[in-house]
py3Dmol code that shows the C-alpha trace and the ligand (Angstrom):
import py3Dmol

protein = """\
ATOM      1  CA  UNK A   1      13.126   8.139  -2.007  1.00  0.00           C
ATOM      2  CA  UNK A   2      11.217  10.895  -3.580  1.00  0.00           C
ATOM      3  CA  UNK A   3       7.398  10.659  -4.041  1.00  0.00           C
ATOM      4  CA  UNK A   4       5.569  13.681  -6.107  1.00  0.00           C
ATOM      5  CA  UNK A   5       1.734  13.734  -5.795  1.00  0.00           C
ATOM      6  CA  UNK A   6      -0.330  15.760  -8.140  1.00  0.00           C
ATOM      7  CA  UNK A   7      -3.349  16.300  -6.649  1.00  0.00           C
ATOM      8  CA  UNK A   8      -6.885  18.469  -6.709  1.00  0.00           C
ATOM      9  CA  UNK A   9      -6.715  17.995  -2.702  1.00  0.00           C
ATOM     10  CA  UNK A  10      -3.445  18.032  -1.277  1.00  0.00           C
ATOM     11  CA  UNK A  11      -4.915  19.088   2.216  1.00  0.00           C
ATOM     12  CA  UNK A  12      -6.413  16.070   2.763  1.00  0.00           C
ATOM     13  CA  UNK A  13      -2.930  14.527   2.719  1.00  0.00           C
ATOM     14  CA  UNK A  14      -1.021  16.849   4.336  1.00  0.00           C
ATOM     15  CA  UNK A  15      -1.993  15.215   8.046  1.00  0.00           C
ATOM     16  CA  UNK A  16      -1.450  11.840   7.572  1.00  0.00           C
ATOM     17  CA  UNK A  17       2.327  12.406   6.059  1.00  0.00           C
ATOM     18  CA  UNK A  18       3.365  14.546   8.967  1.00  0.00           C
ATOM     19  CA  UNK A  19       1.857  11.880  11.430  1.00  0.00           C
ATOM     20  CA  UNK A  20       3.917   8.742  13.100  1.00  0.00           C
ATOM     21  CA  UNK A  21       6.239   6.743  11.160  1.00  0.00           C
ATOM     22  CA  UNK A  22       6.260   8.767   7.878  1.00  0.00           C
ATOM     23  CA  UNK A  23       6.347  12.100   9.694  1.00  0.00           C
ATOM     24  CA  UNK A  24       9.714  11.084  11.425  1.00  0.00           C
ATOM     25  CA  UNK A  25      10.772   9.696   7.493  1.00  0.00           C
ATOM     26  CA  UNK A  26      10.395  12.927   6.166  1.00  0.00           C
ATOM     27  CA  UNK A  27      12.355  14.664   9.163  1.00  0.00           C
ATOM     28  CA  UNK A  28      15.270  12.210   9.046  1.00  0.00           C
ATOM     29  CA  UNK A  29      14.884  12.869   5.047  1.00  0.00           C
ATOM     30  CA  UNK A  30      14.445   9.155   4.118  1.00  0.00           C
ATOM     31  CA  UNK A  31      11.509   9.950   2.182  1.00  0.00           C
ATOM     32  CA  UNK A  32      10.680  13.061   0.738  1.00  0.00           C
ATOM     33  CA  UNK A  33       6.612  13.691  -0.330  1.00  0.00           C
ATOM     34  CA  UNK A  34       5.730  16.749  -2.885  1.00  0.00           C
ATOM     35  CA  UNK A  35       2.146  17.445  -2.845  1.00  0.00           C
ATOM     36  CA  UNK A  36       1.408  19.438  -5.906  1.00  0.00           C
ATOM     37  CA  UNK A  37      -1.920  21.227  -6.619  1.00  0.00           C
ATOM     38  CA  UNK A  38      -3.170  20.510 -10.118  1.00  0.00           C
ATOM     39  CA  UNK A  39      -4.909  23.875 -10.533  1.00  0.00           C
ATOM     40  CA  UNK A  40      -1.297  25.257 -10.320  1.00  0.00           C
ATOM     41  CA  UNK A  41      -0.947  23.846 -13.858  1.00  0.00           C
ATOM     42  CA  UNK A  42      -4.136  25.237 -15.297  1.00  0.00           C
ATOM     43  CA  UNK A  43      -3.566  27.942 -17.720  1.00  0.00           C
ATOM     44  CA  UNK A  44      -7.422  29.579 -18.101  1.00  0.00           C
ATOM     45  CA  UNK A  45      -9.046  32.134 -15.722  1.00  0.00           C
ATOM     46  CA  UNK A  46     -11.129  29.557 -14.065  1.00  0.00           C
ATOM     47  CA  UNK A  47      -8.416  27.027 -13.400  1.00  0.00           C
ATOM     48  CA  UNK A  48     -10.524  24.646 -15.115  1.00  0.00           C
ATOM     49  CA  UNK A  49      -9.000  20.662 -14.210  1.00  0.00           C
ATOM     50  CA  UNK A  50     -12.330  18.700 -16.003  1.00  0.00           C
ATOM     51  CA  UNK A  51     -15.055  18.708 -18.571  1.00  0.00           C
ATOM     52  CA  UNK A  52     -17.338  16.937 -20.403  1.00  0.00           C
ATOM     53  CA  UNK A  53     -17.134  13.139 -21.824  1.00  0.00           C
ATOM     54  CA  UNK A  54     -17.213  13.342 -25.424  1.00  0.00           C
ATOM     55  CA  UNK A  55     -20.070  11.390 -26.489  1.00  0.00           C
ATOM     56  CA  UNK A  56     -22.133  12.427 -23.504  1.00  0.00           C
ATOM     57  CA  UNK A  57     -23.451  10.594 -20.549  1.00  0.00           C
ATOM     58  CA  UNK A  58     -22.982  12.281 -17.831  1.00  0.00           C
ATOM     59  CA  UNK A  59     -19.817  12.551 -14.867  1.00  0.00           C
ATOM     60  CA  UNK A  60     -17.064  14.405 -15.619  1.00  0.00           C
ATOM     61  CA  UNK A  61     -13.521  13.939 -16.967  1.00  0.00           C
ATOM     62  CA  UNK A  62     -10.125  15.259 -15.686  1.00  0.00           C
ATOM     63  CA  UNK A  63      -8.955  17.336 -19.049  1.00  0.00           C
ATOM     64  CA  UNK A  64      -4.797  16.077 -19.869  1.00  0.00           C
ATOM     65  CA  UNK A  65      -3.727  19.524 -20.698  1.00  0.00           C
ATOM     66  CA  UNK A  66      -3.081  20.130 -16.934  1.00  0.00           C
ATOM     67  CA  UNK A  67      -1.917  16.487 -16.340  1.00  0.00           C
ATOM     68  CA  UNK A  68       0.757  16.404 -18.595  1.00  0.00           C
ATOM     69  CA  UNK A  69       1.918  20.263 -17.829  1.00  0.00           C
ATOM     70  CA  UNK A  70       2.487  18.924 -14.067  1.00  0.00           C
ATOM     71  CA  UNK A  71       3.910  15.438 -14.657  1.00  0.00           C
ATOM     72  CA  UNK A  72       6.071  17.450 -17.493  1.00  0.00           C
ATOM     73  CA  UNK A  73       6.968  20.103 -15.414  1.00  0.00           C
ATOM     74  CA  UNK A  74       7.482  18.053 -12.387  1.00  0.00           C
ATOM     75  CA  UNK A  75      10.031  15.215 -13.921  1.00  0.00           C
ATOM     76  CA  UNK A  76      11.881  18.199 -15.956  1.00  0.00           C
ATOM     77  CA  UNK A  77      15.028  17.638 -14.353  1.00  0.00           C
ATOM     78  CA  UNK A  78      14.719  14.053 -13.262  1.00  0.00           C
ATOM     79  CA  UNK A  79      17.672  11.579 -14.218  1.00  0.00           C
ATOM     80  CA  UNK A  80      16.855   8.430 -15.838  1.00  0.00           C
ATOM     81  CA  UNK A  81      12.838   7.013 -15.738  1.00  0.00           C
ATOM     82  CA  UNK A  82      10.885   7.927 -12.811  1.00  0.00           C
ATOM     83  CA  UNK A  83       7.754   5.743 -12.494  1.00  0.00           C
ATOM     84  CA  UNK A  84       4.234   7.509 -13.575  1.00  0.00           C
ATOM     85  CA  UNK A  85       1.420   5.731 -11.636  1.00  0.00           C
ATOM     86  CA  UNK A  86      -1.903   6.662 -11.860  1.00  0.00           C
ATOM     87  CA  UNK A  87      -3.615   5.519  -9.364  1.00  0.00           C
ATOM     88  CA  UNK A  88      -7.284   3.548 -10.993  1.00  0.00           C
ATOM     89  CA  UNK A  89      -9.464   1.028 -10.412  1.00  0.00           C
ATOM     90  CA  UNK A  90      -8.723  -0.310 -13.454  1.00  0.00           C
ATOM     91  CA  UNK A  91      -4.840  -0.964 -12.606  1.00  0.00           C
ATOM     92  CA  UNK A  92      -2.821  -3.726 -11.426  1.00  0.00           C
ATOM     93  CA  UNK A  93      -4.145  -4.852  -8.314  1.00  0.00           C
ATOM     94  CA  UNK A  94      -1.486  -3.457  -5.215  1.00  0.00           C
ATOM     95  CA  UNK A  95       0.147  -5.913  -2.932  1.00  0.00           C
ATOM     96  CA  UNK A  96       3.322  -6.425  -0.456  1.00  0.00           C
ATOM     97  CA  UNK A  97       5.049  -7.930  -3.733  1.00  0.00           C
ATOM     98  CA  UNK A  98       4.486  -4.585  -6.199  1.00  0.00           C
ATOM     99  CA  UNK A  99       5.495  -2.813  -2.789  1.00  0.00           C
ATOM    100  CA  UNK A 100       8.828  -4.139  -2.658  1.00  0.00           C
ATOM    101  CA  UNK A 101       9.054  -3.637  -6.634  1.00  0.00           C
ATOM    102  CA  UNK A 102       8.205   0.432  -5.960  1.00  0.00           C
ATOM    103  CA  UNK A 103      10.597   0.719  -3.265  1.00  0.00           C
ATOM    104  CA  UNK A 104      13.810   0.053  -5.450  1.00  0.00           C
ATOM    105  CA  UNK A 105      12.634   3.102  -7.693  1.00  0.00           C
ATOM    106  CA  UNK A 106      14.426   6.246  -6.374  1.00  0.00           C
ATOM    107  CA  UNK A 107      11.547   8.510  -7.110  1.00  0.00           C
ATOM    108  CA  UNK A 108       8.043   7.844  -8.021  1.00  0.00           C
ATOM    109  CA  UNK A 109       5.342  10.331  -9.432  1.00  0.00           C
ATOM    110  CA  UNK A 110       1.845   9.465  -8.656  1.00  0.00           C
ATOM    111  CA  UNK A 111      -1.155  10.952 -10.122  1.00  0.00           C
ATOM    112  CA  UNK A 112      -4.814  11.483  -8.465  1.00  0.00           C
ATOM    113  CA  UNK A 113      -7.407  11.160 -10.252  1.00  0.00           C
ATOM    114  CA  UNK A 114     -11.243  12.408  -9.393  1.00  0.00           C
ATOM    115  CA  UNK A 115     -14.281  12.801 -11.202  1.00  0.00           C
ATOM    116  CA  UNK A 116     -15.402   9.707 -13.709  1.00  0.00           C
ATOM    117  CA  UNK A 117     -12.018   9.324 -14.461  1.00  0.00           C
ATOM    118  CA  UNK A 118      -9.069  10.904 -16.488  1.00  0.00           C
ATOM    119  CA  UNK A 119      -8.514  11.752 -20.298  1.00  0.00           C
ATOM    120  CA  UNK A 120      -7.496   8.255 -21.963  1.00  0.00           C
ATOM    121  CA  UNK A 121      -4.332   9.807 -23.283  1.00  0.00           C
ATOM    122  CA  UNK A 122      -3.558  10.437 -19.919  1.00  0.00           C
ATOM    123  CA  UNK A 123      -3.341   6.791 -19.789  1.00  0.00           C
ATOM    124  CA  UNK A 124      -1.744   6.250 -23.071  1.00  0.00           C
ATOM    125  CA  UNK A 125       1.153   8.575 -22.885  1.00  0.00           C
ATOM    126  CA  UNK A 126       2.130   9.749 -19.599  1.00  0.00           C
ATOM    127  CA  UNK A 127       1.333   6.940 -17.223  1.00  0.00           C
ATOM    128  CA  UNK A 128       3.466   4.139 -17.032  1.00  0.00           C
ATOM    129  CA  UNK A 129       2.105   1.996 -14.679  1.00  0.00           C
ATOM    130  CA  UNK A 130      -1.681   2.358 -13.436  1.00  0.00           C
ATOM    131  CA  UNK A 131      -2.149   0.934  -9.912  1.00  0.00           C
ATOM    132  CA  UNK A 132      -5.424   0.249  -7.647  1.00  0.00           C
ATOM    133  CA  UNK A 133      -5.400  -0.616  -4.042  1.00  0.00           C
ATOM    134  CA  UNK A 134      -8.510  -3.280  -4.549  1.00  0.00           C
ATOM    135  CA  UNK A 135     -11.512  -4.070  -6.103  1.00  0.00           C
ATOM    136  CA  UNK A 136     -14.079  -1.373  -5.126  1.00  0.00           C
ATOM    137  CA  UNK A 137     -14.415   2.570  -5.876  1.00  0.00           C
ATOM    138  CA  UNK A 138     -13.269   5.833  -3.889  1.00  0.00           C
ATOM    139  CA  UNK A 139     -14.164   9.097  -4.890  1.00  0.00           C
ATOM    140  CA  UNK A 140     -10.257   9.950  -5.896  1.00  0.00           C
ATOM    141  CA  UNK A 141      -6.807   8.527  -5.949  1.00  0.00           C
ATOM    142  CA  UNK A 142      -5.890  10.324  -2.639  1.00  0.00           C
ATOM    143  CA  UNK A 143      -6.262   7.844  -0.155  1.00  0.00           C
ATOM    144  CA  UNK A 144      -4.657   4.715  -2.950  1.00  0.00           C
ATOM    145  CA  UNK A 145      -1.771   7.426  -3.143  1.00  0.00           C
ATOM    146  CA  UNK A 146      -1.411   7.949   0.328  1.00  0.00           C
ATOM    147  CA  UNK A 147      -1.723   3.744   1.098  1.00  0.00           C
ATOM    148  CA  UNK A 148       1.470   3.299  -1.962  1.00  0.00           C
ATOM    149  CA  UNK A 149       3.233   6.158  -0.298  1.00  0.00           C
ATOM    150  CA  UNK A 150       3.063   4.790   3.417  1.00  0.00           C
ATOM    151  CA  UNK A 151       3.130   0.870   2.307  1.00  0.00           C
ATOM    152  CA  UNK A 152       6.539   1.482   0.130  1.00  0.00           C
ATOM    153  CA  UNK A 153       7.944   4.000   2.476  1.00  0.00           C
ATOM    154  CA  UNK A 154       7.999   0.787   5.043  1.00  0.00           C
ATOM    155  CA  UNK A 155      10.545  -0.922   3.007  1.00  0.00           C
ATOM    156  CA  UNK A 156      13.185   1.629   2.750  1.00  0.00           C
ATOM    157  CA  UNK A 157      16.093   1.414   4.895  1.00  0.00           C
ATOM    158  CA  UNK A 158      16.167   3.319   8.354  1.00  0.00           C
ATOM    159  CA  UNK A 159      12.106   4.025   8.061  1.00  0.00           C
ATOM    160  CA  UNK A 160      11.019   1.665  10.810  1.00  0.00           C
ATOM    161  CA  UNK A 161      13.246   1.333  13.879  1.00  0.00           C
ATOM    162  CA  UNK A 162      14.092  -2.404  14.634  1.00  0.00           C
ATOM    163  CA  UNK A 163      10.925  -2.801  17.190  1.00  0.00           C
ATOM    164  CA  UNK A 164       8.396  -2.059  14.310  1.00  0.00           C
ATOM    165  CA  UNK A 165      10.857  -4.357  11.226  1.00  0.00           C
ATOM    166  CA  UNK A 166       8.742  -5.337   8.945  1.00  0.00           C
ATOM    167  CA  UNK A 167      10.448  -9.320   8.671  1.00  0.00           C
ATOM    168  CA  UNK A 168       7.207  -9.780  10.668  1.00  0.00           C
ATOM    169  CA  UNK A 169       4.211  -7.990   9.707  1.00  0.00           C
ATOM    170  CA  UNK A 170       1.190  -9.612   8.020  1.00  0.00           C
ATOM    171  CA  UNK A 171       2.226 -10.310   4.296  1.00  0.00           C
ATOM    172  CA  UNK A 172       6.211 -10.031   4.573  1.00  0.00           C
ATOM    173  CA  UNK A 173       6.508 -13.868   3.881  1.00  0.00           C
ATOM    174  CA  UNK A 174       3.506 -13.868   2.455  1.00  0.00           C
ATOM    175  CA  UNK A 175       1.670 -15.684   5.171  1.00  0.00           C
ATOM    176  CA  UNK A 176      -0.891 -13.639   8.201  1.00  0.00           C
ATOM    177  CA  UNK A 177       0.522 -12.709  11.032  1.00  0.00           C
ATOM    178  CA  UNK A 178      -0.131 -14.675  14.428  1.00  0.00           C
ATOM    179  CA  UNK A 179      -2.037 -12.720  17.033  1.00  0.00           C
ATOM    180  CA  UNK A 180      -1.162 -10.125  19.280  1.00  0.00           C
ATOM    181  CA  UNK A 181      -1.504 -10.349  23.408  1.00  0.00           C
ATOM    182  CA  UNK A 182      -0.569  -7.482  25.638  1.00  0.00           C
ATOM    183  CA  UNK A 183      -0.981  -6.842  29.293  1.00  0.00           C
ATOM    184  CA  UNK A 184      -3.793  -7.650  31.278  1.00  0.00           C
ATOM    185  CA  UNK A 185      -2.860 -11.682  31.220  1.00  0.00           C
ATOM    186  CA  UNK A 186      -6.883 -11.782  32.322  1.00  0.00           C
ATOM    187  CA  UNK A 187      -9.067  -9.222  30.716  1.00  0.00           C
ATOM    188  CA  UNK A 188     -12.769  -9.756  31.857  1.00  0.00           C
ATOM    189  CA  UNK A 189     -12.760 -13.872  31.570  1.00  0.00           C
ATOM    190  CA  UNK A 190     -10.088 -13.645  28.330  1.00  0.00           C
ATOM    191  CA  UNK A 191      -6.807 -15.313  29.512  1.00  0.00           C
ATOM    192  CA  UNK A 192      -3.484 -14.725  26.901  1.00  0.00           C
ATOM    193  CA  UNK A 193      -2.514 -18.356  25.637  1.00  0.00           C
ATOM    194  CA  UNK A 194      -0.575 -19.995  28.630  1.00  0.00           C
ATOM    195  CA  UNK A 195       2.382 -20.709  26.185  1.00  0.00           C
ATOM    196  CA  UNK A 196       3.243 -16.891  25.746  1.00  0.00           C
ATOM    197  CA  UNK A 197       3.431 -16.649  29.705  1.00  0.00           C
ATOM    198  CA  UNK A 198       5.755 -19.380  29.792  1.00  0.00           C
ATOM    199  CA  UNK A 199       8.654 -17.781  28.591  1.00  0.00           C
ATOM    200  CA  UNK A 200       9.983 -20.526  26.933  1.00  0.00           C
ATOM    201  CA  UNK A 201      11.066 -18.569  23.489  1.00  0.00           C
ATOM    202  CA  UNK A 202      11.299 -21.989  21.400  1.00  0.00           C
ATOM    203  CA  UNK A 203       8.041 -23.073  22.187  1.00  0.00           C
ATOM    204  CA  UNK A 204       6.766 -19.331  21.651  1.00  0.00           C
ATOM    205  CA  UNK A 205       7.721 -19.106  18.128  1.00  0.00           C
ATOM    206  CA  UNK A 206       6.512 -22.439  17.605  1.00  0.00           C
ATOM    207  CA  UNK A 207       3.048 -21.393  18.576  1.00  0.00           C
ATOM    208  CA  UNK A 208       3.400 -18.211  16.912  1.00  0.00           C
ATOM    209  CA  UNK A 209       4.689 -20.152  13.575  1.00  0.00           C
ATOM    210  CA  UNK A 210       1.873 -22.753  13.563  1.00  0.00           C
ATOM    211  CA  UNK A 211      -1.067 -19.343  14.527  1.00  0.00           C
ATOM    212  CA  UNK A 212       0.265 -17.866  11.866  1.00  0.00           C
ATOM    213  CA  UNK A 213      -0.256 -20.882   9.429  1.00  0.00           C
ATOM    214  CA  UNK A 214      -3.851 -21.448  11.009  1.00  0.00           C
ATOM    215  CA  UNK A 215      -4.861 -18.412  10.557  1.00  0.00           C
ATOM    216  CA  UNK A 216      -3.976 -18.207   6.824  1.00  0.00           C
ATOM    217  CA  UNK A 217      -5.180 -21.349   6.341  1.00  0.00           C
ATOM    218  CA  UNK A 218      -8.305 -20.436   7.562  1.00  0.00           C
ATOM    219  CA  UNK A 219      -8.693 -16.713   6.356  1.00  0.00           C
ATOM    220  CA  UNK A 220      -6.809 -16.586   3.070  1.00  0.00           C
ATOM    221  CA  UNK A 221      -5.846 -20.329   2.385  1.00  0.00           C
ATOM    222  CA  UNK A 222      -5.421 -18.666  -1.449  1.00  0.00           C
ATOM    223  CA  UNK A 223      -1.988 -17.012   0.004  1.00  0.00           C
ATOM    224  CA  UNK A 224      -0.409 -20.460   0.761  1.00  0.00           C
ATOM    225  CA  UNK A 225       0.309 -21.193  -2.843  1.00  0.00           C
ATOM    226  CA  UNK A 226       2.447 -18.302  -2.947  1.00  0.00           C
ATOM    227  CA  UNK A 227       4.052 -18.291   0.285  1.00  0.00           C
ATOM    228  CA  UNK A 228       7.582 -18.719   0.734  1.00  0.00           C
ATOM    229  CA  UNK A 229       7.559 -21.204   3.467  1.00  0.00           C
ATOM    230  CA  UNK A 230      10.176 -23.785   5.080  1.00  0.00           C
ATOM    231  CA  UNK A 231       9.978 -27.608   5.392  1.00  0.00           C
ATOM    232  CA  UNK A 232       9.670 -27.270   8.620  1.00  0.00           C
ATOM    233  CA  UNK A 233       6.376 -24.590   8.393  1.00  0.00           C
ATOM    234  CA  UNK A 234       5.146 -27.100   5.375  1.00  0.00           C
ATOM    235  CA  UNK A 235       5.018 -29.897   7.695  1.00  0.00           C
ATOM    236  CA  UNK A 236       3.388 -27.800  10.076  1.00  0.00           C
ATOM    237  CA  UNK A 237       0.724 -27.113   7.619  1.00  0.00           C
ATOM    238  CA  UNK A 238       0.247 -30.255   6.633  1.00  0.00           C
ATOM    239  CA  UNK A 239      -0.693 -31.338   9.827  1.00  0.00           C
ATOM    240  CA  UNK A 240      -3.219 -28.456  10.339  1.00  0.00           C
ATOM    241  CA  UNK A 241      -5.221 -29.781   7.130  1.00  0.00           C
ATOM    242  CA  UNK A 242      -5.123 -32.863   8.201  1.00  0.00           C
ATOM    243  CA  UNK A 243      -7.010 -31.655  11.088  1.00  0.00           C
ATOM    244  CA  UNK A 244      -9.068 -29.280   9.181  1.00  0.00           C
ATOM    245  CA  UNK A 245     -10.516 -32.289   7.397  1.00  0.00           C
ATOM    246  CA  UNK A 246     -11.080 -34.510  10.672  1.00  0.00           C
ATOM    247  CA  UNK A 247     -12.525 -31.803  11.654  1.00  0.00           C
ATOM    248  CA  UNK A 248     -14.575 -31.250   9.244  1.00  0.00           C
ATOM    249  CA  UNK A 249     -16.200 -34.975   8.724  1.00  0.00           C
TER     250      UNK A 249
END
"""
ligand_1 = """\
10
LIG
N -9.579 5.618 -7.520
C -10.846 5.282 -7.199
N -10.907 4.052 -6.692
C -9.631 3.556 -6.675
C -9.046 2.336 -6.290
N -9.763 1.330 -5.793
N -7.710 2.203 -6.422
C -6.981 3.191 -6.940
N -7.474 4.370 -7.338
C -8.793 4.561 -7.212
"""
view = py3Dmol.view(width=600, height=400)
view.addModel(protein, "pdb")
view.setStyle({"model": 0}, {"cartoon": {"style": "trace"}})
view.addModel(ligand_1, "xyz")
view.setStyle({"model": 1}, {"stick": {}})
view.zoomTo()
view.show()
């Protein structure tokens, strides 16, 4: 899958694509990531990327002329429709589900913005999608970029070796994940669960299903209503409300 990235600050994305699991994507050429400097497609002596809002008030806005010369000039020889997300606070709010959806596109161009925002026609006619990673505001679409790039890139085939699969990460069935216990079995007076000592794998991914229920149940109880989950987990579930509301009389 191809990603293209037009950016004022493609430095400050450069490290974290060459680092861990996406570094080793790009090697084996699973992914590919195209950082491309906006100011490349300004066409005046001071490389000029933003101006002034029309109708004043203050902030700046990214100008479309050198916009729609990258996008344009980027996509020129792309076959069939290629994605255009700029990334917003005002988009679609990103999640594991619009993940998966990206990662069956072959090639994706994502746009940064900066400043007070971008040009409206920017939004009109060259986006397609606009996308933001949550409800609060960064000072560009750099880091939202670089979350869509790495998030996606986790869902292609041959990215993650099978110790890291995703079947099991926070989100994947739409549920949290259980927690997480590594050597010491005592650290200070902290003891690991006695069940995950036990060796006993049946009753290990029992405990591990019902954690992972509690803990959503507890945390984000709003992601149960989505969650793809068996009778078996449902029943599970059941019971922990049930003791929820013992609990809580
Ligand atoms: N640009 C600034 N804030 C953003 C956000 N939350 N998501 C996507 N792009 C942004």
């Amino acid at each position: 899958m191809r990603f293209d990235v037009v950016t004022l600050f493609p430095e400050v994305m450069e490290v974290y694509l060459q680092t861990g699991i996406l570094g080793k994507a790009q090697e084996s050429s699973r992914i590919e990531v195209h950082l491309h400097h906006l100011r490349d497609y300004t066409t005046d002596r001071h490389r000029t990327t933003d101006d002034e809002p029309y109708g004043g008030g203050g902030g700046m806005v990214m100008k479309p002329e050198p916009i729609f010369a990258a996008v344009e000039s980027i996509l020129e020889d792309s076959q069939g429709d290629v994605p255009v997300i700029l990334l917003t606070p005002q988009g679609r709010v990103f999640d594991q589900a619009i993940a998966r959806e990206l990662a069956g596109s072959e090639r994706i161009a994502l746009i940064c913005g900066r400043y007070e925002g971008v040009d409206e026609r920017i939004r009109e006619h060259l986006a397609t999608d606009e996308i933001s990673i949550g409800d609060y505001v960064l000072s560009g679409g750099e880091l939202p970029a670089m979350v869509l790039i790495d998030s996606v890139s986790r869902l292609l085939p041959g990215v993650l070796g099978d110790s890291e699969a995703t079947e099991k990460d926070s989100h994947t069935n739409g549920l949290l994940e259980h927690p997480h216990y590594t050597r010491p079995s005592v650290f200070r007076c902290w003891e690991v669960p006695e069940v995950l000592l036990s060796g006993d794998h049946a009753r290990i991914a029992g405990w591990r299903v019902e954690q992972s229920l509690r803990r959503t149940l507890l945390r984000r109880p709003e992601l149960l209503d989505q969650a793809r989950l068996t009778d078996e987990e449902r029943g599970i579930l059941e019971e922990l409300m049930q003791a929820e509301e013992e609990d809580s009389k």
